[in-house]
N, C-alpha and C positions, 0 to 999 in steps of 0.2 A: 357248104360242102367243101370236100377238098379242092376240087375242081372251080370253086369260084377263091375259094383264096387265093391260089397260084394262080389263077386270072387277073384276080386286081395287084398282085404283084409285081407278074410282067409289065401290067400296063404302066405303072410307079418306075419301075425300072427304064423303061424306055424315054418315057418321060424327064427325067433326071427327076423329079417330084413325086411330092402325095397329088396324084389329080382322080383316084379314087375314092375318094371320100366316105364312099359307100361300108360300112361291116357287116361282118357275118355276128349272130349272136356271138359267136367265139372269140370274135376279136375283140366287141366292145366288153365281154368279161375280162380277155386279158387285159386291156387298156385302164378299164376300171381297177383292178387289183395291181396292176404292176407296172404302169408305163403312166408318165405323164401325158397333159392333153396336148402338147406339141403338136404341131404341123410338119412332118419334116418327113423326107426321106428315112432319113435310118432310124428314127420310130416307126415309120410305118413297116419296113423292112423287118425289123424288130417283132411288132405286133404279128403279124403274118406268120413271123418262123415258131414265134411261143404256142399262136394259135393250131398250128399245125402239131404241134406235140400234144396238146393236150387234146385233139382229135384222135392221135394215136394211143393215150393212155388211155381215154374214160369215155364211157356210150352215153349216148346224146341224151339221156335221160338225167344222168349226174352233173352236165354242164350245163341242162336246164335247169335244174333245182340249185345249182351257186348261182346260175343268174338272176334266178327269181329271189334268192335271199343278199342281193346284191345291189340290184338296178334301183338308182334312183327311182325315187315317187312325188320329191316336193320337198317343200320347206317347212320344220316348226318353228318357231322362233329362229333362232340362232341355231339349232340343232337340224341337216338334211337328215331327211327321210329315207333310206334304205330300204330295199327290202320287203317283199309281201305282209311278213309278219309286223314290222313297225307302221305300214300303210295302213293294217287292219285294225291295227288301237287308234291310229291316228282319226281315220275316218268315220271308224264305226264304233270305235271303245269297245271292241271284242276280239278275243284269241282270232289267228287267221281258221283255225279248225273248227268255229263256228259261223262261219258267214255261211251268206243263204248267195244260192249260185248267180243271183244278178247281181252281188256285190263283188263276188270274183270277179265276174263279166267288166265290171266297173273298173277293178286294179290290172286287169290285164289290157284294157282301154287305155289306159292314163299311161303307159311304158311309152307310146311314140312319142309324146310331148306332154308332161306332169304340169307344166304350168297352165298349159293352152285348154287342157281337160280336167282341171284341179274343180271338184266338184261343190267350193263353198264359192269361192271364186268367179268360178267357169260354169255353172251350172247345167245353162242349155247344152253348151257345147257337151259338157258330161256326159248327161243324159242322152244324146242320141250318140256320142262315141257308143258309151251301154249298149245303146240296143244294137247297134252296130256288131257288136262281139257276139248276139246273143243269135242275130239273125245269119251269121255267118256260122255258127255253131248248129241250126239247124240245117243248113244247107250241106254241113257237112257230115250229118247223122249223129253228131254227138247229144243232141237233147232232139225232141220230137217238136215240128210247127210248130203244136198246140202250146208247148212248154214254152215254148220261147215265146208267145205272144202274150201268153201268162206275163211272164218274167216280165217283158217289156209294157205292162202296165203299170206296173208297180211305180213308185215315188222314189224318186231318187235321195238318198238320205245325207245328211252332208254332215259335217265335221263337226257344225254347233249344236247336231242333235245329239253327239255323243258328250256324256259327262264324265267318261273315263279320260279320253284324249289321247296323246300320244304317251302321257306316262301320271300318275296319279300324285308323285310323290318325286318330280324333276330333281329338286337340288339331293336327295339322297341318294338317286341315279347318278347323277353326278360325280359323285365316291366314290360309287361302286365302279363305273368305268373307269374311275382314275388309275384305282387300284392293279383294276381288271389289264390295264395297260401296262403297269411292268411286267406283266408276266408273259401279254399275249398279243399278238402284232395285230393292227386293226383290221388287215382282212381277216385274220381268225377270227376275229368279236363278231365282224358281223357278217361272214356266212357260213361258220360249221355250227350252225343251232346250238352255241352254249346252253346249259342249263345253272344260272348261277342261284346261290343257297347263302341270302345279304341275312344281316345281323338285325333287318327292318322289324319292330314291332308297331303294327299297324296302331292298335292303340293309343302306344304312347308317339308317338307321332301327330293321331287325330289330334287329341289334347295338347301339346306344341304348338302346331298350326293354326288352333281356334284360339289360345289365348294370346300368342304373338300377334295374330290378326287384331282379336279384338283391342286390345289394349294399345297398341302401338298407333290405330285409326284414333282411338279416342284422345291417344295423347296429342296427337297430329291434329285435332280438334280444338284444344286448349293452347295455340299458338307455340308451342314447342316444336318448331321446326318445318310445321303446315306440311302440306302433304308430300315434300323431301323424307320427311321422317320417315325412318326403315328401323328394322331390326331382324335379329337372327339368334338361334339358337340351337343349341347341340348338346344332345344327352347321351352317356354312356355307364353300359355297367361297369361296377369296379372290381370283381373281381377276373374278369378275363377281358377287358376294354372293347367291348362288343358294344359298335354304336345302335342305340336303341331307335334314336329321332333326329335329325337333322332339318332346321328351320333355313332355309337362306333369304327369304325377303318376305314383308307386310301380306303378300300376297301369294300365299302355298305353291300356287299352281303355275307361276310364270317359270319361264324356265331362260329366264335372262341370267344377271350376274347375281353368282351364287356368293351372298356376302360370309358366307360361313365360312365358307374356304377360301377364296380372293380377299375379299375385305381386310387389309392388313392396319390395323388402328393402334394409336397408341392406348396402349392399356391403364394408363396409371398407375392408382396404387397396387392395384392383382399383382406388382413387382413386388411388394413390402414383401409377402412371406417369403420369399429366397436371400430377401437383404437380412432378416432375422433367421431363419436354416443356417443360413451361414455363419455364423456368431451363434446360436447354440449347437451348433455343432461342435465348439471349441466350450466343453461344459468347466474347463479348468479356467477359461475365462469370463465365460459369458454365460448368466441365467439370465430368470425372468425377473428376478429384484433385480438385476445389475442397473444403477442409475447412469441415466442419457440428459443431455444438457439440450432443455428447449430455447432455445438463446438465440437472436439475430444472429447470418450466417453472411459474410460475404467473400465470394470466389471471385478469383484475376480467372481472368479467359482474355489473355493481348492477345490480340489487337483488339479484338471487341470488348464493351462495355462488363465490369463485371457483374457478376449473378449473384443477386439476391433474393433466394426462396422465402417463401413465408408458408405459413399453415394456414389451412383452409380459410379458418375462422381470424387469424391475419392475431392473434394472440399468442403470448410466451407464459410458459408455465414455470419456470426454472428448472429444476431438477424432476422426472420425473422415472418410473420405475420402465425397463425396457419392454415389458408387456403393454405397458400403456402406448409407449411407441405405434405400435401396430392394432391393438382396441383402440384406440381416438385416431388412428391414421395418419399421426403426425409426421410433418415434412420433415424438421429443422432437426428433431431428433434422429429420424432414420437418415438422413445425408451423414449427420455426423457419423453414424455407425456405419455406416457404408465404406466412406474416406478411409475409417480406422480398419474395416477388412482388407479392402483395396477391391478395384474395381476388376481385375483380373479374379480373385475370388472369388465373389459374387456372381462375374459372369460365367465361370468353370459351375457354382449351381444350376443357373439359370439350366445350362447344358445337361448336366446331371439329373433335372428334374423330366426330361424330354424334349425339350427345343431342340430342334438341329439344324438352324441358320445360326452364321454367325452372330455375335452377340457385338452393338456397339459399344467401345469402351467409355463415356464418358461420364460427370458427376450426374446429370438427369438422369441415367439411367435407371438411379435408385426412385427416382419416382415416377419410372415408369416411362422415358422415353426410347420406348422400344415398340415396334411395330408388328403387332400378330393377330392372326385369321383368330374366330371364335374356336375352332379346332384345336388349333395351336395352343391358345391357352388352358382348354379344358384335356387334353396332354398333360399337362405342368398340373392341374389341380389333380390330376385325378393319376399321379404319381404321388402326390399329398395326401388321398384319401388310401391309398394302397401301402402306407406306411413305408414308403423309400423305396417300394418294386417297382419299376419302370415295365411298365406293361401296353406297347403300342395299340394305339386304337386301332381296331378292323372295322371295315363293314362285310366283308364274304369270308363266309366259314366254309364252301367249298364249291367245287364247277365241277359238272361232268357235263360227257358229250349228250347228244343227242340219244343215244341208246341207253343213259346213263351208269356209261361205265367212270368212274372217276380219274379227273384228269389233274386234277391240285385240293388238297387240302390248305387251311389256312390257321394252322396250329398255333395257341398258347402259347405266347411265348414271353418268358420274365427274368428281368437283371436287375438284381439289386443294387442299386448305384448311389444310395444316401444312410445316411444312421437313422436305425428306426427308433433309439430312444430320441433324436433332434428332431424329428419328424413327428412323432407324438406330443411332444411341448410345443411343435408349433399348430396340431391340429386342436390339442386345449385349446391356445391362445384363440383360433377363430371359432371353435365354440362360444369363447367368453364374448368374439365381436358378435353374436347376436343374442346372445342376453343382453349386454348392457353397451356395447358398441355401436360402430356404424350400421351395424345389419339388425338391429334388434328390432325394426318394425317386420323382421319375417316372424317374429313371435305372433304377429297378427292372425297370421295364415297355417302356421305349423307347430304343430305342440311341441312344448317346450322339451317333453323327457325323451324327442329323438336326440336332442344334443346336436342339430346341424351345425357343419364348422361353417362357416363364407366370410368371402371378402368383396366390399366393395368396391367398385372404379370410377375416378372420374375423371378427365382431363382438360386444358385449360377453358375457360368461358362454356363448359358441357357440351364440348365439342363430341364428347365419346361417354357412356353409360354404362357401365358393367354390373353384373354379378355374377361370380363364380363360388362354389360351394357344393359339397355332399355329404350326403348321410352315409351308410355305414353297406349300401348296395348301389347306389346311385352319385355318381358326379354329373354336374347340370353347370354351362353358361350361357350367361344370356347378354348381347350389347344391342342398342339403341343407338342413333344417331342419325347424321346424315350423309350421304355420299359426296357430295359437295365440300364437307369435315365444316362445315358450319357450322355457329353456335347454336344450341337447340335449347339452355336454359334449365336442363335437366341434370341432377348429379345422381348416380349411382342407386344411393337412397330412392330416389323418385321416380326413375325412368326403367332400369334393368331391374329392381329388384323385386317391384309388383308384379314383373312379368314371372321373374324365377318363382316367386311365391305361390302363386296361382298354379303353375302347373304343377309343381312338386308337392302340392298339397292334396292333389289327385292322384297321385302315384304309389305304390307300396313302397313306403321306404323301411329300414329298417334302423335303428338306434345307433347314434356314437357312445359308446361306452367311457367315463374317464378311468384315466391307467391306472389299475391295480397291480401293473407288472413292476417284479421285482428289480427293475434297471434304472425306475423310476419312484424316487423319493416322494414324500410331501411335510412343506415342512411352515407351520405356523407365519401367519400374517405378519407383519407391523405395518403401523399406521404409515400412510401415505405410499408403501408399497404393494407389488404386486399382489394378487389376488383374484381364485379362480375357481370354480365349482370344484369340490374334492365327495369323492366317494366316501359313504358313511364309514365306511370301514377303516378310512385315515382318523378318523375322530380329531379331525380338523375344525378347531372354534367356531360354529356360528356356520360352519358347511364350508367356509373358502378356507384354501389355504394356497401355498407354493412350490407346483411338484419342478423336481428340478434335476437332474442323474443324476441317482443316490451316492453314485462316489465322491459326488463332488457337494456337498450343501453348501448353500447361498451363504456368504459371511455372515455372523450375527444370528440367523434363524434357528430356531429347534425344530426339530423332527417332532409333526403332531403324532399325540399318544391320547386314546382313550383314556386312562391314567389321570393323563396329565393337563387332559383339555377337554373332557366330557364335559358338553353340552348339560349336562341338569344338573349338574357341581358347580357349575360356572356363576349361577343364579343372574337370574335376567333370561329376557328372551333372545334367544338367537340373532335377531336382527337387529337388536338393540350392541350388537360386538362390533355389526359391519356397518353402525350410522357413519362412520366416520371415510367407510369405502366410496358412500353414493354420497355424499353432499356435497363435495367439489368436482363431480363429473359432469362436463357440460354434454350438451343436445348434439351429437357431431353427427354430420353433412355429408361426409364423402362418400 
């Protein structure tokens, strides 16, 4: 009442101190929402005079219901418990608009002390708090004896009976309030009953969850990492970046450190395609014949010792064609091509592609010593899969109030910020990494005529496991590793890629198409050079040939012509054209 605020007021004032301790439901709302938990005179002074406004603006019916969607109830993990409605998933796994009236009895029990009557916890003590509420409700005419001695038979149900919990699907809640927070200060989140409308499809979520589980336990089985091993994953549409699934740990349901988001790893090679974007971006210098020198590389870094990279497999090939750079994942050649864009470049891609922390500038960067969440990266792919539109991932497409009038949309929105003919020759190039590259065991799991582009990741001693990759609706990452950044034993190939495999083989995807657009040429093989699935209609020797921007042809090459290179004039089979493509490509790892 008014009358006990300006009670304990005076009393504070005379005092020179807080030696009221006592609040009105009024106060400990404003206190909750707008004051910190100080001890002091002029907070409490404070408290008192906001209390007193909002007695004069609003009837006690409305300052009940923000306390009630307000007031502490407890702990979940790392996340407090707010609020009626998060009390009622948390304890019972059901909307608060379904509890039966001895579990109200129960949340409105647990407001004097949530720890002391926490009912997984606290049991006894719950239990007759409960009846407590129930028998003072009879007494006060609100429910009949009878009802309440009903009521207070009943078994009190606790937290572990619920299989909903406090949220089904944590790390993608996660998102959702990240998001939900630039727009909207946390007392609004949690007591004007938002109604938010997330990008979640339960589905492809279920399927995330069960094979990042599975898989990830089993690898964790096979001494990879032992039971450190984690993993995460994150899928989004590509035409409007509507996150579909978000995985953040081995275990769906904890709602600790969401690696999806937090997890900032080095990615490794998932750097190669922005170090080649960038160089055929520039198609008067650079295609996919253009030859790269696999050659012993060593860099001065004074004071310290200088750097010398090597290639996975710790072999040099000499000259090889600049597609191959990126199909076999080679180190010594992508640095060199790196050096010659320049590292300012390369990182202005990086930028360009969706990254928006700074980029560090130094020679590792080209293989990948840059640090980003699994979000982060599947951004950059799936700026790759959208042919150069930079289309931010969302997870809410909109909130309204409680009445549901709308109170934000979260609109489409697209910048085109790369060349889509450079962007197309580099999504061939990872189509070709899983036919016959690093990624070609997802042929295992995915039929070949979607044309998935991906790239693999690895980093040093398999400290970090990636794959990133999508079809033609879907972009999909997936990493592995440890938290600790221990060696796990695992590369790219082995770790990330059976995971991406598996669930994108459940999913509806839709086909990569190779480029028939007129911006982009195709122009006949030679031996030891590039070489890449070409559309029949190229009448490209043997089905590969070298698309390349047609303004520009590759030195040396002819433009394939039916004509001129029809497959049944040729005499011989098809694949007797391109023996000479597959017999010196080795098994590559990364």
């Amino acid at each position: 009442s008014l009358r006990a605020i300006a009670r304990a007021l005076w009393a504070d004032i005379r005092a020179g101190k807080a030696v009221q301790g006592g609040s009105t439901l009024t106060q400990q709302l404003v206190k909750n929402f707008y004051l910190t938990p100080e001890r002091s005179l002029t907070r409490k002074i404070n408290e008192a005079l906001m209390a007193l406004m909002l007695e004069w603006h609003y009837d006690k019916d409305e300052i009940l219901e923000a306390y009630l969607n307000e007031v502490f109830l407890g702990q979940a993990g790392r996340h407090a418990v707010h609020g009626f409605a998060q009390g009622s998933q948390l304890f019972f796994g059901r909307p608060l608009a379904e509890l039966e009236l001895d579990q109200l009895a129960l949340l409105a029990g647990m407001v004097k002390a949530p720890t002391s009557y926490h009912p997984v916890r606290q049991p006894e003590r719950a239990l007759a708090r409960r009846n407590l509420v129930l028998r003072v409700m009879a007494e006060q005419g609100i429910i009949d004896a009878e009802q309440s001695r009903q009521l207070q038979q009943r078994p009190l149900v606790a937290a572990g009976d619920s299989t909903v919990g406090l949220s089904r699907y944590p790390a993608f809640l996660d998102l959702v309030r990240r998001q939900l927070r630039e727009d909207y200060p946390e007392q609004v989140i949690r007591s004007e009953g938002l109604r938010i409308f997330s990008t979640l499809d339960p589905n492809v979520q279920s399927i995330a969850e069960r094979v990042v589980a599975q898989r990830v336990t089993a690898l964790a089985t096979t001494d990879n990492g032992g039971d450190q091993l984690q993993g995460a994953m994150v899928i989004s549409e590509v035409a409007n970046g509507e996150i579909l699934a978000l995985v953040g740990s081995r275990d769906p349901r904890s709602d600790g450190f969401n690696r999806a988001l937090d997890s900032r790893r080095s990615i490794g090679s998932l750097v190669k395609p922005a170090v080649y974007l960038t160089a055929l971006a520039q198609p008067a210098r650079y295609n996919l014949n253009h030859r790269l020198l696999d050659q012993p590389l060593i860099l001065d870094r004074e004071p310290e010792e200088p750097w010398q990279p090597q290639n996975f497999d710790h072999r040099f090939r000499g000259e090889v064609p600049l597609l191959d750079g990126l199909l076999l994942s080679l180190n010594l050649p992508t640095i060199r091509l790196g050096l010659e864009l320049g590292l300012g470049s390369v990182a202005e891609t990086i930028q360009e592609l969706g990254f928006t922390r700074p980029v560090p500038q130094h020679p590792a960067l080209f293989l990948g010593a840059l640090g980003m969440s699994p979000l982060e990266v599947n951004q950059i792919y799936l700026t790759l899969a959208a042919g150069g539109f930079q289309t931010p991932q969302r997870a809410i497409v909109a909130v309204t109030d409680r009445d549901g009038h709308t109170m934000s949309r979260y609109p489409l929105t697209v910048d085109q910020t790369l060349d889509p003919a450079a962007i197309k020759l580099v999504e061939l190039a990872l189509q070709e990494v899983v036919r016959r590259g690093t990624g070609r065991a997802l042929q295992q799991t995915i039929d070949g005529q979607l044309n998935i582009a991906a790239k693999t990741g690895t980093t040093d001693e398999g400290r970090d496991s990636w794959l990133a990759g999508f079809s033609a609706n879907l972009c999909a990452v997936t990493w592995v590793g440890r938290d600790d950044n221990g060696p796990t034993g695992l590369v790219g190939s082995t770790g990330a890629l059976p995971i991406w495999g598996e669930v994108m083989r459940q999913l509806p995807l839709t086909a990569n198409f190779p480029s028939t657009d007129s911006s982009i040429g195709w122009f006949a093989s030679e031996q030891g050079g590039a070489a890449i699935a070409a559309p029949a209609a190229t009448g490209c020797r043997g089905g590969y040939g070298v698309p390349a921007v047609a303004e520009f042809p590759p030195p040396g090459l002819s433009a394939c012509s039916r004509s001129a290179g029809d497959n049944e004039s040729s005499g011989g089979s098809p694949t007797d054209g391109l023996k000479w493509i597959f017999d010196k490509i080795p098994w590559p790892y990364d």
